[in-house]
Backbone as CSV, one residue per row, in Angstrom:
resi,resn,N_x,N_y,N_z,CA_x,CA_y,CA_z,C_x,C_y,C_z
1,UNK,-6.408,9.390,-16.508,-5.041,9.589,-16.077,-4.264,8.294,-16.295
2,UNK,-3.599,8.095,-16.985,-2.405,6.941,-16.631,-1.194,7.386,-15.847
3,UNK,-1.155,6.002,-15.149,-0.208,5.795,-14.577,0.690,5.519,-14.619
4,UNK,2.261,5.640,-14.542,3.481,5.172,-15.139,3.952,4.291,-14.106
5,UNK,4.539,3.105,-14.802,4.922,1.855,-13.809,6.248,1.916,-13.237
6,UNK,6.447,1.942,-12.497,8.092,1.554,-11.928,8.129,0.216,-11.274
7,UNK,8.716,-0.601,-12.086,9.204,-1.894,-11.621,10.207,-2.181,-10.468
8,UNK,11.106,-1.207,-10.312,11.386,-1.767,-8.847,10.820,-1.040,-7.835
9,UNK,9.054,-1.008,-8.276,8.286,-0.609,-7.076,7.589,-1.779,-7.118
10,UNK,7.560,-2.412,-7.529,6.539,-4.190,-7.645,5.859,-4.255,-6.596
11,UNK,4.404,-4.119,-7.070,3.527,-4.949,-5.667,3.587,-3.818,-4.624
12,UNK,3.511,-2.216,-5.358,3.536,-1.111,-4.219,2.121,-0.260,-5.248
13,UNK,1.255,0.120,-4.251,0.698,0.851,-5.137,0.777,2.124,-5.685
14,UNK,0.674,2.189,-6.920,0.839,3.593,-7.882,-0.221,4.994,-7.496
15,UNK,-1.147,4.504,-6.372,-1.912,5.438,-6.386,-2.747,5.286,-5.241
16,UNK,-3.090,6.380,-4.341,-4.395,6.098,-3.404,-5.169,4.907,-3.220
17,UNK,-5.588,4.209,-2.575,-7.044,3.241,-2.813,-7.951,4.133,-2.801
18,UNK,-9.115,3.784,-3.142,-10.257,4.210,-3.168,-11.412,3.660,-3.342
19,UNK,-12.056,3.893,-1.809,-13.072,2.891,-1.646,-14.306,2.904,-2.351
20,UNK,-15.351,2.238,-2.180,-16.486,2.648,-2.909,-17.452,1.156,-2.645
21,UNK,-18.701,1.741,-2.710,-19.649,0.737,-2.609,-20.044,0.889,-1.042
22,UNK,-21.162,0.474,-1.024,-22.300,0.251,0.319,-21.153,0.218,1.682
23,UNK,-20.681,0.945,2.474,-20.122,0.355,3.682,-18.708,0.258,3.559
24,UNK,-18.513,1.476,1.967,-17.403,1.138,1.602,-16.441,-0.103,1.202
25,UNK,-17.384,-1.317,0.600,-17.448,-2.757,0.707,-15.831,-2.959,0.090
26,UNK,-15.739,-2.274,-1.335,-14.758,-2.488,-2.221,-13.429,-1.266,-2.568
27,UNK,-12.738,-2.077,-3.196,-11.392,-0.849,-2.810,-10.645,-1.123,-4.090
28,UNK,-9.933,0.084,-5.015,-9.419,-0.255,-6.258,-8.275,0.799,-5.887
29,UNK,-7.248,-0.058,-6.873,-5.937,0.870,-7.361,-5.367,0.500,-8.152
30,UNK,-4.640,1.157,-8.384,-3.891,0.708,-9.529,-1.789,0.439,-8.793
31,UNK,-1.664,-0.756,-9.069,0.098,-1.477,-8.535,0.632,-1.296,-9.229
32,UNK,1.792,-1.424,-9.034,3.146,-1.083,-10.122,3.206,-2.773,-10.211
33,UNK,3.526,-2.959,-11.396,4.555,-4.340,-11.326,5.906,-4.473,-12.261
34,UNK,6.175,-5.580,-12.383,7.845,-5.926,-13.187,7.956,-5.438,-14.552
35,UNK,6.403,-5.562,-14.580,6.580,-5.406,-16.435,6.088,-4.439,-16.731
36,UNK,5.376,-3.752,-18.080,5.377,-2.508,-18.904,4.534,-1.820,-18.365
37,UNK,3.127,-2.085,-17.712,2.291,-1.510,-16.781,1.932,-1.849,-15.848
38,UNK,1.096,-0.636,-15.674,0.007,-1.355,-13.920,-0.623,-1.805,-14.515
39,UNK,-1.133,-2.704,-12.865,-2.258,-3.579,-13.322,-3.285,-2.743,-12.092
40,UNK,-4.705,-2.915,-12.477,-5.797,-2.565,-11.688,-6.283,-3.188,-10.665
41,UNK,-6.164,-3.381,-9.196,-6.374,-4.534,-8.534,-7.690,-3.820,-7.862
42,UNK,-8.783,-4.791,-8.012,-10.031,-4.649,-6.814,-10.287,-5.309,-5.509
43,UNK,-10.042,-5.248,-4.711,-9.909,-5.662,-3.305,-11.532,-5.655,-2.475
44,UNK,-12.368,-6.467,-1.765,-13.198,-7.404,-1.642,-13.465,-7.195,-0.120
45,UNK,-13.787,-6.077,0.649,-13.828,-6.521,2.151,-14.887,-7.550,2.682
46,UNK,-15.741,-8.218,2.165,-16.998,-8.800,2.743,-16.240,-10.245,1.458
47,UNK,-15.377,-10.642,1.572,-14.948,-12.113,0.981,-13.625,-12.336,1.697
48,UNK,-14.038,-12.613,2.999,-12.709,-12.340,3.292,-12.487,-13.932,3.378
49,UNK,-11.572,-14.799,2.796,-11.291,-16.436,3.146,-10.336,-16.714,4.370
50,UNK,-9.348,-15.875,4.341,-8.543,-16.335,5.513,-8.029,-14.830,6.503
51,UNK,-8.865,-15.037,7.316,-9.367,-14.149,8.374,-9.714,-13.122,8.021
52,UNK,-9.194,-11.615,8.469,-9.666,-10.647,8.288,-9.738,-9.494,7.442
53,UNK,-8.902,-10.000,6.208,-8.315,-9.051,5.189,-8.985,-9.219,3.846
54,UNK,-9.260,-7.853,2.883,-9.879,-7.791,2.036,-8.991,-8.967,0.784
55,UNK,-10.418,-9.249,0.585,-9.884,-10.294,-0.583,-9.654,-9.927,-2.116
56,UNK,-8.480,-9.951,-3.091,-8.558,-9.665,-4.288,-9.455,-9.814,-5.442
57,UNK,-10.670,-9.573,-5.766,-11.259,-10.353,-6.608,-11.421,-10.152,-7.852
58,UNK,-10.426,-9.289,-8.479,-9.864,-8.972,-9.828,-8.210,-8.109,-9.975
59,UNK,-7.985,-8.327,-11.313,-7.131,-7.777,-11.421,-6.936,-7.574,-13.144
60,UNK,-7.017,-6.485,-13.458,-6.864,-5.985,-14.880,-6.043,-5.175,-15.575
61,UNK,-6.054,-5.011,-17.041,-5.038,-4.063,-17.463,-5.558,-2.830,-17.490
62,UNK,-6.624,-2.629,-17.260,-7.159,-0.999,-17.278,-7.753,-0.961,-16.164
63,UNK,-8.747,0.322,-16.132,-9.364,1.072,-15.181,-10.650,0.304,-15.184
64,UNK,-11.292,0.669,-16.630,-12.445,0.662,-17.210,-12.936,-0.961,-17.252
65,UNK,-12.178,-1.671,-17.056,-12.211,-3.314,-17.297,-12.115,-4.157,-15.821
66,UNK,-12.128,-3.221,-14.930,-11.582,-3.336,-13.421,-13.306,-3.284,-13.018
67,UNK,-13.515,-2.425,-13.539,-14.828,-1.994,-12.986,-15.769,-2.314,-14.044
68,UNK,-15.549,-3.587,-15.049,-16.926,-3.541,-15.681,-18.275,-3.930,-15.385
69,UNK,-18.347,-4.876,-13.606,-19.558,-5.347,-13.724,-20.097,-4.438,-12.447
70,UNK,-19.173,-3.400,-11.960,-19.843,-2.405,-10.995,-20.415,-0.776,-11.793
71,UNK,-20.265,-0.996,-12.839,-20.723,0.244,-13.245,-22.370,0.514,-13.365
72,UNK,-22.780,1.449,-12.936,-24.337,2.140,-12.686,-24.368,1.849,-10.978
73,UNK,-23.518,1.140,-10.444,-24.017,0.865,-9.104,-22.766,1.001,-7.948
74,UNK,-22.839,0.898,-6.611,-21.680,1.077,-5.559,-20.695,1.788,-6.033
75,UNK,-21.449,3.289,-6.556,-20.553,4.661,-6.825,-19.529,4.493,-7.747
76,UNK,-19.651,3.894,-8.755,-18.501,3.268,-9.702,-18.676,4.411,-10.446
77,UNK,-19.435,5.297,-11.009,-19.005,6.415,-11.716,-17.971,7.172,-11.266
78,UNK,-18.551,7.755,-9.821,-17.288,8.375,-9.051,-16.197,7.680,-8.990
79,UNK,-16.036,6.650,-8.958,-14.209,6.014,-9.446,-14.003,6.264,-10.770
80,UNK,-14.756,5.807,-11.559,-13.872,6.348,-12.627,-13.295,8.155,-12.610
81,UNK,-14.371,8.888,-12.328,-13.847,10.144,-12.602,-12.958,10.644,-11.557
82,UNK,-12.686,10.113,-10.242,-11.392,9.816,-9.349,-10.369,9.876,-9.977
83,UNK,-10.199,9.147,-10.521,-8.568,8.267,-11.900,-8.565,8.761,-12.722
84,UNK,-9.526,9.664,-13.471,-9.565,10.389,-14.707,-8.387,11.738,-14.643
């Protein structure tokens, strides 16, 4: 599925989160921003640096590139076919 960006939605997300992984560890979506697309942001609950909030620990131009080093494991198939 792609997503179509609206820029004066900046920094709102384009779509559901959706959690995934052990305890529900990790969380992906896809944001609108300023420019021509979304970007894919993965969000981090067990890194949290300053107090209690999930930490960003990627951000990409696709789906598939969001999730390249979780795939075979913490239900990353089922995200992709989520977004599909």
């Amino acid at each position: 599925m792609v997503f179509k960006n609206d820029p004066s939605k900046r920094g709102n997300v384009a779509a559901r989160k959706l959690l995934f992984g052990e305890n529900s560890r990790y969380a992906i979506a896809p944001i609108h921003t300023r420019f021509d697309a979304v970007q894919w942001f993965v969000w981090d609950a067990e890194y949290p640096n300053c107090g209690f909030t999930a930490e960003v620990i990627r951000q990409e131009d696709c789906l598939e590139a969001a999730m390249r080093d979780f795939m075979g494991e913490h239900g990353a198939d089922r995200v992709i076919e989520a977004f599909a």
